[in-house]
C-alpha positions as CSV (number, residue, x, y, z in Angstrom):
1,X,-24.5,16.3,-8.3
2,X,-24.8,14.8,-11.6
3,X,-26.2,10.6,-11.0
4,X,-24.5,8.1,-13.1
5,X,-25.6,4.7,-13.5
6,X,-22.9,2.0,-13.4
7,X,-23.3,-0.5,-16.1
8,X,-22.4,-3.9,-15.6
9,X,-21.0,-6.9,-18.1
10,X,-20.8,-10.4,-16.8
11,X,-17.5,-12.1,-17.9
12,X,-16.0,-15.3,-17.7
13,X,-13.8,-16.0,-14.6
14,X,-10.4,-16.0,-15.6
15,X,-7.5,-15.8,-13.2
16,X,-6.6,-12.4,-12.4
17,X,-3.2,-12.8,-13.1
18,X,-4.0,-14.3,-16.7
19,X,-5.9,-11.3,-17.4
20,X,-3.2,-8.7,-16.0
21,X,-1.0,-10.5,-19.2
22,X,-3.6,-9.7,-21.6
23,X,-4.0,-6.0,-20.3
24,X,-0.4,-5.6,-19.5
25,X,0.3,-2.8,-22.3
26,X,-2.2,-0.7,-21.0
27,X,-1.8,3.2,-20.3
28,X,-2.0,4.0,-16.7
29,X,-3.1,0.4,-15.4
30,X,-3.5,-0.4,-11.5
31,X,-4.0,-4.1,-10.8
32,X,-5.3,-4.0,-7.2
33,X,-4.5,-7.9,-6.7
34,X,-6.0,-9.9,-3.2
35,X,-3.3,-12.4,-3.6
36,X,-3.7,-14.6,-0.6
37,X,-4.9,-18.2,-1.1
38,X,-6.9,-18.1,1.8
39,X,-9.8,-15.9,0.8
40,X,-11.3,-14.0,3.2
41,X,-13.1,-10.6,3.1
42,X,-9.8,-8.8,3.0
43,X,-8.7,-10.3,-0.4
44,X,-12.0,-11.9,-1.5
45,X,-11.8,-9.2,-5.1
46,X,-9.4,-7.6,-7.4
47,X,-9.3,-5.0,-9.7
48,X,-7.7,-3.9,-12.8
49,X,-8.3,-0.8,-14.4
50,X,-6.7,0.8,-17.3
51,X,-6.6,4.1,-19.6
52,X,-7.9,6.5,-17.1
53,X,-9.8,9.4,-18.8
54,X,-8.8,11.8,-16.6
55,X,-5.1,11.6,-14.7
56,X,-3.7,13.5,-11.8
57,X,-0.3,14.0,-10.9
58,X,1.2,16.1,-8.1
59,X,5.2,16.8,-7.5
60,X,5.0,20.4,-5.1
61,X,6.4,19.5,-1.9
62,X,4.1,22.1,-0.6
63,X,0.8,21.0,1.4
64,X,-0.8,19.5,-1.5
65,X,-3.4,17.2,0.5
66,X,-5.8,21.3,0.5
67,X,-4.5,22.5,-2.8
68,X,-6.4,23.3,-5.3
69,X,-5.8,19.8,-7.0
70,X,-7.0,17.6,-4.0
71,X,-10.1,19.8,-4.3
72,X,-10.4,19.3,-8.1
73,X,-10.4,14.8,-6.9
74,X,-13.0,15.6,-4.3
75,X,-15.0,17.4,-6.7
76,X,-14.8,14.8,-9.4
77,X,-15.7,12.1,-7.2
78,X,-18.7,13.6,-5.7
79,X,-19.7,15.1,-9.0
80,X,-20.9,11.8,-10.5
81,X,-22.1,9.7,-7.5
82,X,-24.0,6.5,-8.3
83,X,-25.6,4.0,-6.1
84,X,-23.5,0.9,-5.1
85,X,-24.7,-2.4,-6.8
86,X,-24.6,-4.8,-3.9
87,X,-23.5,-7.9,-3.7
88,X,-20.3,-7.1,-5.9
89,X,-17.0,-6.5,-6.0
90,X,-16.8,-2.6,-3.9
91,X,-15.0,-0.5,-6.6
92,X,-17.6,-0.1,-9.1
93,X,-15.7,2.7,-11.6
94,X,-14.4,6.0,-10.2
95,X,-10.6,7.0,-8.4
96,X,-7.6,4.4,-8.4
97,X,-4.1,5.5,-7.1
98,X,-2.0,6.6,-4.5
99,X,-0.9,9.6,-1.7
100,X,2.5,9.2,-0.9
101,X,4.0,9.8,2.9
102,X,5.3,13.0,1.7
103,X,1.4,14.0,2.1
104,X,1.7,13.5,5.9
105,X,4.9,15.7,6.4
106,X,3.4,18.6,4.2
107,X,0.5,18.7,6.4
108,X,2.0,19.2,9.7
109,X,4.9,21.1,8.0
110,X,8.0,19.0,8.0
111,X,10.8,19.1,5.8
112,X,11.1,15.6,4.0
113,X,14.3,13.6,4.7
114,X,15.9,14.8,1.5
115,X,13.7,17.4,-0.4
116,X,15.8,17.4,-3.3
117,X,15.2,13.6,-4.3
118,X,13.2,12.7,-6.9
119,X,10.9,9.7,-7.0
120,X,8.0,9.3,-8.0
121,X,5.1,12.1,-8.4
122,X,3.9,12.3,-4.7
123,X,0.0,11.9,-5.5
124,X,-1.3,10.3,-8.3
125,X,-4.9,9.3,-9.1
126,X,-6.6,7.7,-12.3
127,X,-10.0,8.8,-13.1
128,X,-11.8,5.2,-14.5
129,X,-15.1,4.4,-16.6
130,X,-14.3,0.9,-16.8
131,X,-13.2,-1.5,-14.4
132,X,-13.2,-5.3,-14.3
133,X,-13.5,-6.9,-11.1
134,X,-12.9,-10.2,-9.9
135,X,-14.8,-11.9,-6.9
136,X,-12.0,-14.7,-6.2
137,X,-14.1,-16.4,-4.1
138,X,-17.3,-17.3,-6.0
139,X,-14.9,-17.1,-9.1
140,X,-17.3,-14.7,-11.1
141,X,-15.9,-11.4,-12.9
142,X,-17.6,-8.8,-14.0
143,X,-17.3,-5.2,-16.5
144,X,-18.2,-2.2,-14.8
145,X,-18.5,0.9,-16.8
146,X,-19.9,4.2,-16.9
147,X,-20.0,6.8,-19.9
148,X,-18.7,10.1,-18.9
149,X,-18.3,10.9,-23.1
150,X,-20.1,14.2,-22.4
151,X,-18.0,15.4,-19.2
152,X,-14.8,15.0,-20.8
153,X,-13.3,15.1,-24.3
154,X,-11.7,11.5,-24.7
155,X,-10.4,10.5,-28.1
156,X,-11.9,7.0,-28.6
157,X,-15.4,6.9,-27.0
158,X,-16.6,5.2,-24.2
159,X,-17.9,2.3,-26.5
160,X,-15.6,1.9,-28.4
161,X,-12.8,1.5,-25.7
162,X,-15.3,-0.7,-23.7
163,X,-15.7,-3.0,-26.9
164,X,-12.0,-3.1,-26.8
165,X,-11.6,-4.4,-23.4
166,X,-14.2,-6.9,-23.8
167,X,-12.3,-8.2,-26.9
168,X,-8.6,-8.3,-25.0
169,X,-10.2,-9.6,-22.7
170,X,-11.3,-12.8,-24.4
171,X,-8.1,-13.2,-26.2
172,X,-4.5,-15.5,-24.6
173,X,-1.5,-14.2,-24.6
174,X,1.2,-15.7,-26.8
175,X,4.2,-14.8,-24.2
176,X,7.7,-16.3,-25.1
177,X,9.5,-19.3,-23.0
178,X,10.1,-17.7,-19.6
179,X,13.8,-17.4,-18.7
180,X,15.5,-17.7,-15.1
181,X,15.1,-13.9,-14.1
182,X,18.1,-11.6,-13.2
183,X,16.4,-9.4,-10.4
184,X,17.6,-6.9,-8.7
185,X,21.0,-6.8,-7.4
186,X,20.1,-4.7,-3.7
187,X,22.8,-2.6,-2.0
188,X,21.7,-0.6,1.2
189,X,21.7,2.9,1.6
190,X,23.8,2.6,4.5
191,X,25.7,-0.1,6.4
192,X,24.6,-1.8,9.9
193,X,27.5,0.3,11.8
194,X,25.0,3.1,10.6
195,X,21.7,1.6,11.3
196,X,22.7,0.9,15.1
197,X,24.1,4.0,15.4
198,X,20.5,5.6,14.3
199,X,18.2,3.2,16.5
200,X,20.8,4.3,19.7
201,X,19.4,7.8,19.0
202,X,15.9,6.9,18.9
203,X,16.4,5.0,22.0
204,X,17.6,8.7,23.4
205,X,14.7,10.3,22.5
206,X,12.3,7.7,24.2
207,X,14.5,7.9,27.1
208,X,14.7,11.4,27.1
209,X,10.8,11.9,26.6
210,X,10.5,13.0,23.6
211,X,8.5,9.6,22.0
212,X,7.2,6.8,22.9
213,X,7.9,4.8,19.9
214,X,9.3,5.7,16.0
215,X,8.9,3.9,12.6
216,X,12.2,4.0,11.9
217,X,13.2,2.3,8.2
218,X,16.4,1.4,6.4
219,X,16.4,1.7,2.0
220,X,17.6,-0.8,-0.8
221,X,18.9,0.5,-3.8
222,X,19.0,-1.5,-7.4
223,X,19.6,-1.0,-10.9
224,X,16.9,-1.6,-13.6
225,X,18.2,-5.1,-14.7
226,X,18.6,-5.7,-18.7
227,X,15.7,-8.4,-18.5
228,X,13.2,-6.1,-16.7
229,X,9.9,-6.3,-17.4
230,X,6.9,-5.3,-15.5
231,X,4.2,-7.8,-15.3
232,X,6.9,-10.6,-15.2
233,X,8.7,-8.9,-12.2
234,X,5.7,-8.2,-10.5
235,X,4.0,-11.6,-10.8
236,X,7.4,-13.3,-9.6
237,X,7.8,-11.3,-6.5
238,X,4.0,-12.0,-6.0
239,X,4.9,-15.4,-5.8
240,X,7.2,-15.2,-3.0
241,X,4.8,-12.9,-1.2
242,X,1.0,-13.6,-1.6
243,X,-0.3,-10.4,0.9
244,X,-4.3,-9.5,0.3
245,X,-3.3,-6.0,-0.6
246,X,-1.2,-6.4,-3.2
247,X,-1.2,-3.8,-6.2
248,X,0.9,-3.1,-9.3
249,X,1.0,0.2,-10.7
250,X,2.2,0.8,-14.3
251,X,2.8,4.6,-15.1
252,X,4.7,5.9,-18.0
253,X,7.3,7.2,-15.4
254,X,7.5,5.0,-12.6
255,X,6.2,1.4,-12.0
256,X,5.1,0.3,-8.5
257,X,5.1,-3.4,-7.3
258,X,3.3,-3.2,-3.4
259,X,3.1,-6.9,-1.3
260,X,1.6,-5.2,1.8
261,X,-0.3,-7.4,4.3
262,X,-1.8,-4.1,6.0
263,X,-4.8,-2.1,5.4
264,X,-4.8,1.3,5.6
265,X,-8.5,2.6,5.8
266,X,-12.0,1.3,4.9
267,X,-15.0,3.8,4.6
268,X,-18.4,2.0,3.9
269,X,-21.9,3.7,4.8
270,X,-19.8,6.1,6.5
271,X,-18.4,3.4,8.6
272,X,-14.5,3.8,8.9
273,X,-12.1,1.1,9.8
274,X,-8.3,1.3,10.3
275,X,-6.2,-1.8,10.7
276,X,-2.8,-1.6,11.6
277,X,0.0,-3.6,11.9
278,X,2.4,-3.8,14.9
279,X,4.3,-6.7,15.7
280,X,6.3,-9.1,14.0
281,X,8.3,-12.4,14.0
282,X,9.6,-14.6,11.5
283,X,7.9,-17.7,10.3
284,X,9.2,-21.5,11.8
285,X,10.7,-23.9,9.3
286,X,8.5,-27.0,10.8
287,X,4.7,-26.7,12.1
288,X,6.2,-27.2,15.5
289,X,8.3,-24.2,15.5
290,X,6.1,-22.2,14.0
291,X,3.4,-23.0,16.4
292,X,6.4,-22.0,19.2
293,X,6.9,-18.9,17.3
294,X,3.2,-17.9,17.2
295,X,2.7,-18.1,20.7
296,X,6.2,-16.2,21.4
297,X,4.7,-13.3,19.5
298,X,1.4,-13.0,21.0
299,X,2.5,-13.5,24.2
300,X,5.5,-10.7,23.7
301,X,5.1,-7.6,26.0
302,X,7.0,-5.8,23.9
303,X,5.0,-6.5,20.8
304,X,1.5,-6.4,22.0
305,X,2.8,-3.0,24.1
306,X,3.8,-1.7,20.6
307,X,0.5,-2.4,19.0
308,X,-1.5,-0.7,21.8
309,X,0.7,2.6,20.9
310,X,-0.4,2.5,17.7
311,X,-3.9,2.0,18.1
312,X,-3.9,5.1,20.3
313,X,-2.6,7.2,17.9
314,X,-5.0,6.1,15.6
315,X,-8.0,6.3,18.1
316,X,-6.8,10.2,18.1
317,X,-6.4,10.2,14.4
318,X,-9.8,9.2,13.2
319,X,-11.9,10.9,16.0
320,X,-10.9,14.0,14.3
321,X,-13.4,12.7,11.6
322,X,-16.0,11.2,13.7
323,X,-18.9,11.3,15.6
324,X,-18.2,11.9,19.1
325,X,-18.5,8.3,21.3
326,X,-18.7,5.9,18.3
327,X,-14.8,5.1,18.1
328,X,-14.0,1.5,19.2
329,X,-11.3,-1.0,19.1
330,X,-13.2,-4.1,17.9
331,X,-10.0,-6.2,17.8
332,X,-6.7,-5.6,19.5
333,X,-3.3,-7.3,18.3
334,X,-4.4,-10.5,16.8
335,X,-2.3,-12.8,15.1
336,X,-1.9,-13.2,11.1
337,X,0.4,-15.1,9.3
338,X,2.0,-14.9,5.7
339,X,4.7,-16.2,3.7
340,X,7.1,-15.3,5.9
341,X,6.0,-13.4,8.5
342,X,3.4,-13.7,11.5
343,X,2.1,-10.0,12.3
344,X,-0.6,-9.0,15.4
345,X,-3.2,-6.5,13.8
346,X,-5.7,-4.4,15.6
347,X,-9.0,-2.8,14.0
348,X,-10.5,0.6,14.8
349,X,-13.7,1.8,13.8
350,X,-16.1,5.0,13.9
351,X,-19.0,6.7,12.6
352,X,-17.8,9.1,10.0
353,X,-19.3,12.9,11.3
354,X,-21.9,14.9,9.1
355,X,-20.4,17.0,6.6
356,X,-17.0,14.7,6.3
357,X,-15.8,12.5,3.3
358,X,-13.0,9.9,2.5
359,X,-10.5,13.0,1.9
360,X,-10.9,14.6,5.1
361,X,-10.0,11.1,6.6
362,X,-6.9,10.6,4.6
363,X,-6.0,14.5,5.5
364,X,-6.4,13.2,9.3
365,X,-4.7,10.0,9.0
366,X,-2.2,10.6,6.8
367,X,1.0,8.9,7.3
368,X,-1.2,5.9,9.1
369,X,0.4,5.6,12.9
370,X,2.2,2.3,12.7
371,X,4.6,3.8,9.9
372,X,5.3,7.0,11.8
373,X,5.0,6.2,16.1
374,X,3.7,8.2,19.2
375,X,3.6,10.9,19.4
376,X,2.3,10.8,16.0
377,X,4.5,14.3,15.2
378,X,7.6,14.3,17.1
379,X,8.0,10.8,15.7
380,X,7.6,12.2,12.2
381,X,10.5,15.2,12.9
382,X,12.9,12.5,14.2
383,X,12.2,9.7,11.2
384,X,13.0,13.1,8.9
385,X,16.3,13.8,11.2
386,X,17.5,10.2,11.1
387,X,16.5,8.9,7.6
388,X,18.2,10.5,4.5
389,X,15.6,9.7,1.7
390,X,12.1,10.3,0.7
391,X,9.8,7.7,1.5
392,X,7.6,8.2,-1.5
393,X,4.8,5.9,-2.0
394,X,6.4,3.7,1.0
395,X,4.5,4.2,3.9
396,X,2.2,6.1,2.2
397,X,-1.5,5.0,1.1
398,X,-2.7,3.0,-2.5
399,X,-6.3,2.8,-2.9
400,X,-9.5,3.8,-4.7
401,X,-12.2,5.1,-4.5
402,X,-15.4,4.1,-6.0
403,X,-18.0,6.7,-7.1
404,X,-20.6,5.0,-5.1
405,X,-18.6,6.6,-2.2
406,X,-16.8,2.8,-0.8
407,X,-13.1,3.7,-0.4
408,X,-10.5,1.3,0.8
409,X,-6.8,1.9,1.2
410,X,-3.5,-0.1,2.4
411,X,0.0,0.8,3.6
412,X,2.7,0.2,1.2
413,X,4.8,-1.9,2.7
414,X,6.9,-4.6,1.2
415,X,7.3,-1.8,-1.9
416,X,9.1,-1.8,-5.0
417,X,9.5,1.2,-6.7
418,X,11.0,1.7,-10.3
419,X,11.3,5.1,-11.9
420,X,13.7,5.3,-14.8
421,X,16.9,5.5,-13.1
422,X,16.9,3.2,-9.7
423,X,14.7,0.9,-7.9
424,X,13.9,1.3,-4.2
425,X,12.9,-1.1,-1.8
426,X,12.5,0.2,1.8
427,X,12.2,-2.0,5.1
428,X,11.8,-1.0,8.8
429,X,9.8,-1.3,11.9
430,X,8.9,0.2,15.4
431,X,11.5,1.0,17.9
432,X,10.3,1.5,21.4
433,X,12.4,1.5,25.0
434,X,13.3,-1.9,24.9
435,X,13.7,-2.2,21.0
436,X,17.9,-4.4,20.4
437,X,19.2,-2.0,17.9
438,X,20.9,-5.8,16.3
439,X,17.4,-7.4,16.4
440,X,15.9,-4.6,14.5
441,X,18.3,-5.0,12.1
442,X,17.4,-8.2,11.7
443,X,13.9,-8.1,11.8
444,X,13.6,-5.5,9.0
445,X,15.8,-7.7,6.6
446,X,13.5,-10.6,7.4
447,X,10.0,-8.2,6.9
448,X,11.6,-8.3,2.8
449,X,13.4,-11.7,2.7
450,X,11.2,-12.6,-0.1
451,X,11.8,-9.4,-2.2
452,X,15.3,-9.1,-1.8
453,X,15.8,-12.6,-3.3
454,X,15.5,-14.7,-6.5
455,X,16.3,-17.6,-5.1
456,X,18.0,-18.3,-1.3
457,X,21.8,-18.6,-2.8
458,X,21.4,-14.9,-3.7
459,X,19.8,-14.3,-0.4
460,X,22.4,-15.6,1.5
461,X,24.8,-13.7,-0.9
462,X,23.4,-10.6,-0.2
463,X,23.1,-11.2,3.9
464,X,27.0,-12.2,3.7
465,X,27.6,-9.0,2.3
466,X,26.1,-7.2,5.4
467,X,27.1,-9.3,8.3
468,X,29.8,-6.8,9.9
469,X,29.0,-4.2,12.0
């Protein structure tokens, strides 16, 4: 094991979103964005990070989560470990990417929906030596960087593409006059006849034995729209969302533009926390009704029944990782509330076991339980049945990993993904014994509202379009 120090540069605060302008032409950038106004410890820093040194990408449909090339990220991440400079934002230089939900089927062996589709690579990671990071809520920012010149051959050295950061960094952007944006013009992948008709067989299966509860999600197709541009698309739909694990991802084959309110998995000082998500309902149009609607959701049976499902499976999940007798629930299906959704979130925690790392967690845990249901497997085999796509990053897991061994992943939900024929957008939610196939329906169009929209008259446009069953 080869120790690296991490170098750091203070900068001047500038808003993140300013600075994702300036860096915007950028190879390979990931803007890991905590764009909730209230800051809390879930969306107190962000990240950006840019012209990785070292890429990987994976398309094999094949159980890639123990090939050869999952080995090759473990190895580089433990290969340079430093020690974690405290009291600053967590990814301090090392992996940034994603694992898409593909990972999950591979590794218990399921066929994907459709294995002929094409995407989006299903794993990509960024190898980075310089990160800056943003801690939004004393409003510092900060250079991290660390000179791996002699482990790999990179054609500008580490200076000089760490002077050239520092100096983009510094400079505005002249941007031209902003223009009304065309956005995408969503169709579904199938009609609400269709949908029903899917939920009716889950409903079978749960009364038939076979599950307790299924993810089950519905797809939005686009066109790439003649005004598209990717920072200016992302930071639109960012306004309409404003989740604390936000992310844009701008590859040379695909962009990805994640709002997700829901954190995967956190591993610090071989602590582990998952967090999902598992009950939702709509926000009120007054204080009053939203107060009514807040209570209506924690008090739900249904919901908070839902919720505890979920937290099972994921008790099971992580204690494949963990030291016997140190997995908890430390909180159980409270309420959140975002733009324009509440949610009820539960936490789960551990002691990561001797000899274990942050991959053998994401082998365990991949696809997180509140995309997939209980049981955790037989949920999976019926989502493949029943949907008639790839999930691809969707549902999958976005992330990094810092080499000082901190990791911290979310759930992309409330995803955009462009490749360079379609965009996708996918929506869905839990169905369970007493799940109404209509309200589902509903409830997954409201989960996106503020995606599928520019403004409400397209909204309601688009919800005219799919009132008949």
């Amino acid at each position: 094991m080869r120790k690296k120090k991490i170098k750091i540069n203070k900068l001047d605060y500038i808003n993140p979103e300013e600075v994702l302008i300036r860096f915007q032409d950028k190879r390979n950038l990931i803007f890991l964005d905590s764009a909730n106004k209230t800051i809390s410890e879930n969306n107190r820093y962000s990240y950006i990070a840019f012209d990785p040194i070292y890429t990987i990408k994976f398309n094999a449909s094949k159980n890639y989560l123990n090939s050869k090339k999952f080995a090759r990220i473990n190895k580089l991440i433990s290969s340079f470990k430093s020690k974690k400079i405290k009291s600053l934002p967590k990814f301090q230089c090392g992996l940034a990417g994603y694992v898409s939900y593909e990972a999950g089927l591979a590794k218990e062996k399921i066929e994907s929906a459709n294995p002929l589709e094409k995407i989006l690579p299903n794993l990509f990671f960024g190898l980075f030596d310089i990160v800056i990071a943003f801690d939004n809520k004393l409003k510092r920012a900060y250079l991290f960087s660390i000179n791996l010149d002699k482990e790999f051959k990179i054609e500008l050295s580490h200076q000089i593409r760490l002077q050239n950061a520092k100096n983009l960094y510094s400079v505005p952007r002249i941007n031209n006059p902003i223009n009304k944006l065309l956005g995408f013009q969503w169709k579904k992948d199938f009609g609400k006849r269709k949908y029903i008709s899917k939920i009716n067989k889950i409903l079978n299966y749960i009364k038939n034995g076979d599950i307790f509860q299924a993810n089950f999600t519905q797809r939005f197709l686009s066109k790439i729209p003649k005004d598209y541009d990717v920072v200016r698309y992302y930071l639109h739909y960012r306004k309409n969302t404003e989740t604390p694990f936000s992310c844009l991802i701008r590859s040379e084959d695909f962009n990805i533009f994640s709002y997700s309110p829901e954190r995967f998995l956190k591993l610090e000082n071989n602590k582990i926390m998952v967090s999902p998500i598992k009950g939702t309902i709509e926000r009120g149009e007054s204080e009053f009704e939203d107060a009514k609607l807040k209570e209506q959701l924690s008090s739900s049976k249904k919901d908070n029944a839902e919720n505890l499902m979920i937290v099972d499976v994921l008790r099971n999940d992580i204690s494949e990782v963990c030291k016997p007798g140190t997995v908890k629930v430390s909180r159980l299906a409270e309420l959140e509330t975002y733009n324009n959704v509440h949610h009820l979130v539960s936490d789960i925690e551990g002691t990561l076991s001797k000899g274990m790392n942050i991959f053998d967690v994401i082998k365990h845990c991949m696809p997180g339980g509140s995309v997939t249901g209980a049981p955790k497997v037989r949920a999976m085999q019926i989502i493949s049945e029943l949907e008639t796509f790839k999930r691809g990053v969707y549902c999958g897991a976005i992330g990094f990993i810092s080499f000082s061994g901190y990791a911290d992943f979310n759930i992309p939900i409330r995803t955009i993904t462009v490749n360079n024929e379609k965009v996708f957008l996918n929506s869905g939610g839990g169905i369970v014994a007493d799940s109404k196939p209509l309200n589902e329906y509903h409830e997954l169009n409201k989960k996106v509202e503020n995606l599928l929209q520019i403004n409400k008259k397209s909204l309601n446009k688009f919800m005219s379009k799919n009132k008949q069953i």
